[in-house]
C-alpha positions as CSV (number, residue, x, y, z in Angstrom):
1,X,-102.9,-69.6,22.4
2,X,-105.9,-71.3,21.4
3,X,-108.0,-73.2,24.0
4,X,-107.7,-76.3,22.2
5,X,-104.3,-76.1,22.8
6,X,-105.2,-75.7,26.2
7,X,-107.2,-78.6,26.0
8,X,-104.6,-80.4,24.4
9,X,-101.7,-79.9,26.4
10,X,-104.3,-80.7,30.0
11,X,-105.2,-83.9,28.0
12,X,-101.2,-84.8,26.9
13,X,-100.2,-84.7,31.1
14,X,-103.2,-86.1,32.5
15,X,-102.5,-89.2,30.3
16,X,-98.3,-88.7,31.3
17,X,-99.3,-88.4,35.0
18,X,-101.5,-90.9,34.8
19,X,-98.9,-93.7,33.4
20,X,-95.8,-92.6,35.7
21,X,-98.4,-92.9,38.9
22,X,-100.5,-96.0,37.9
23,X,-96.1,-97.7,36.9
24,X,-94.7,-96.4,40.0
25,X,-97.9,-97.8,41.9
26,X,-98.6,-101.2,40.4
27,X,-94.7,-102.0,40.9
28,X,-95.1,-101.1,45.3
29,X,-98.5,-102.3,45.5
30,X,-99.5,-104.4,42.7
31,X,-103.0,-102.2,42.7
32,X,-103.8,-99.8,39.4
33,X,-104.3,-96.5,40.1
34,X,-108.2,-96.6,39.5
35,X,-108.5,-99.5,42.1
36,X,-106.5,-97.4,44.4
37,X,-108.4,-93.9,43.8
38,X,-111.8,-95.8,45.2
39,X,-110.2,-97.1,48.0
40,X,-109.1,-93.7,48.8
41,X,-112.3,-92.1,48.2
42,X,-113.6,-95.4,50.1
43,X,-111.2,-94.2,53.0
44,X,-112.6,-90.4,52.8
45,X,-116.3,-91.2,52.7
46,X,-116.0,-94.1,55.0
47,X,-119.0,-97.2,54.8
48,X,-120.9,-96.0,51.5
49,X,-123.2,-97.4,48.3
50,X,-122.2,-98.0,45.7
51,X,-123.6,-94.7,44.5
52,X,-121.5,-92.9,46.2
53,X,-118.4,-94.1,45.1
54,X,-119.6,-93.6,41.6
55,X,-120.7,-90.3,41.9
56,X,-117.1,-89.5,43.3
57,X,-115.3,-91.3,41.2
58,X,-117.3,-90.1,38.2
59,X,-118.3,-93.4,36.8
60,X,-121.3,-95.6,36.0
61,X,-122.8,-96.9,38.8
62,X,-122.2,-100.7,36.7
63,X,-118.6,-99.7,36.3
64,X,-118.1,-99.1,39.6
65,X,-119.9,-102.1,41.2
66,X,-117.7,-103.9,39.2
67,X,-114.9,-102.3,40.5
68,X,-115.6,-103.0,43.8
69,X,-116.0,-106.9,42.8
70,X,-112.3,-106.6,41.8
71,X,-111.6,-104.9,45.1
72,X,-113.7,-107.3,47.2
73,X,-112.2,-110.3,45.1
74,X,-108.9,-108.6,46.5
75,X,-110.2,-109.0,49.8
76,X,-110.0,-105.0,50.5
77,X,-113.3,-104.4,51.2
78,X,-116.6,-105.8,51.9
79,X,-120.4,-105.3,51.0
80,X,-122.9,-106.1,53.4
81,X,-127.0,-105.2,53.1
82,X,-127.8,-102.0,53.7
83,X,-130.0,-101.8,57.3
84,X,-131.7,-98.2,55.3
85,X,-132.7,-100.0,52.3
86,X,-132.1,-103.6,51.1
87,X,-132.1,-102.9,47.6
88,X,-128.1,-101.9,48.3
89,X,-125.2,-102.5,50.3
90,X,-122.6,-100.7,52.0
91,X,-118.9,-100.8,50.9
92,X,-116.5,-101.4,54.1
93,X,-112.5,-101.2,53.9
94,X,-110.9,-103.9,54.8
95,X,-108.1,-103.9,58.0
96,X,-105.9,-105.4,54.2
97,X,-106.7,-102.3,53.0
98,X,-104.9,-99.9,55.4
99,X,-101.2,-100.6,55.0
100,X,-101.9,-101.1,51.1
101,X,-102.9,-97.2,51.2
102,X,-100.1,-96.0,53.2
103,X,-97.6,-97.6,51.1
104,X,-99.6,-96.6,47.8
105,X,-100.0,-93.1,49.3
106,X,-96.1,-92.7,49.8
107,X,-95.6,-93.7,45.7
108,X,-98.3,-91.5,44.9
109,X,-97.2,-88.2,46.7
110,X,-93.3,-89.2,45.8
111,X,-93.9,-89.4,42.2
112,X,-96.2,-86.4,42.0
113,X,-93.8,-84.4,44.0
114,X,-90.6,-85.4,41.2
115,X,-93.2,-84.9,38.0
116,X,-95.2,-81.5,39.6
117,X,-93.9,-80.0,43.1
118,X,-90.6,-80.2,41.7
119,X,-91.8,-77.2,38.5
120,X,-94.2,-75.6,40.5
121,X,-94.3,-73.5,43.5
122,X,-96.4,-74.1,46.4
123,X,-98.4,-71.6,46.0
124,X,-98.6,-72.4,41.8
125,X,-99.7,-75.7,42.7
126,X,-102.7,-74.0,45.4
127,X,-103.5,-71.6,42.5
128,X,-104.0,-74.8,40.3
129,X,-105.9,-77.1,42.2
130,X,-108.2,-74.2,42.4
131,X,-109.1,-73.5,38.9
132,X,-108.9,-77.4,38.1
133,X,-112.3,-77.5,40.9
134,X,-113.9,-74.5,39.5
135,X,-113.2,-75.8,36.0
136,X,-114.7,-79.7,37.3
137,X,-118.1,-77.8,38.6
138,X,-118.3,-75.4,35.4
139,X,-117.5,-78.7,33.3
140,X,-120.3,-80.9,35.4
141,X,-123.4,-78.2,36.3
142,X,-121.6,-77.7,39.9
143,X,-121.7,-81.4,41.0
144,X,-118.0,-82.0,41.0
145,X,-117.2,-84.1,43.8
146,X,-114.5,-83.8,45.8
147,X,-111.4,-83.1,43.8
């Protein structure tokens, strides 16, 4: 096998994934699966600029400011000035957003579990979240966020 075929095939399932979670998601929560993915990263790292989302998420720092305007416009979450430096502001949940990302969590890990837990093994699935995070920091100079 070549590794373009490697690269291929990765590309093909990301892109499968992708539309079976963002379908199954819209339909119980009415939220894409990019709105959702920053308010769960939003949930990990707790009140945070707009720079760190976008280093998590892997975006522009303009893209994701105006992602949270689409998220604040959805009333679930807030910006208010940042006390440490006034040039920014900090990103806060919402008490919206809480239910939202139990129920979007449920479709998320119930769709995954039918499209991958259901062909791989536990320990398959371990082996390949690993390489995935050693391929992210090989792929970005070892500044792959959390995975």
């Amino acid at each position: 096998m070549k590794l373009y075929d490697i690269f291929f095939d990765l590309t093909r399932l990301e892109m499968q994934l992708w539309d079976q979670v963002d379908t199954a998601l819209r339909a119980a929560t009415g939220v894409p699966l990019g709105r959702f993915e920053a308010l769960l990263v939003l949930r990990r790292l707790g009140p945070s600029r707009v720079q760190d989302l976008s280093r998590e998420l892997s975006l522009t720092v303009g893209g994701t400011s105006k992602l949270v305007d689409r998220l604040e416009a959805a009333g679930l979450c807030t910006r208010t000035a940042n006390p440490a430096d006034r040039r920014s502001s900090v990103i806060t949940l919402t008490a919206a957003a809480q239910p939202l990302l139990d129920t979007g969590e449920a479709v998320i890990t119930s769709t995954l579990e039918t499209a991958l837990g259901a062909h791989l093994s536990p320990d398959d699935l371990t082996s390949l979240a690993g390489h995935l995070q050693q391929l992210r920091r090989a792929a970005d100079g070892g500044k792959a966020g959390h995975a």
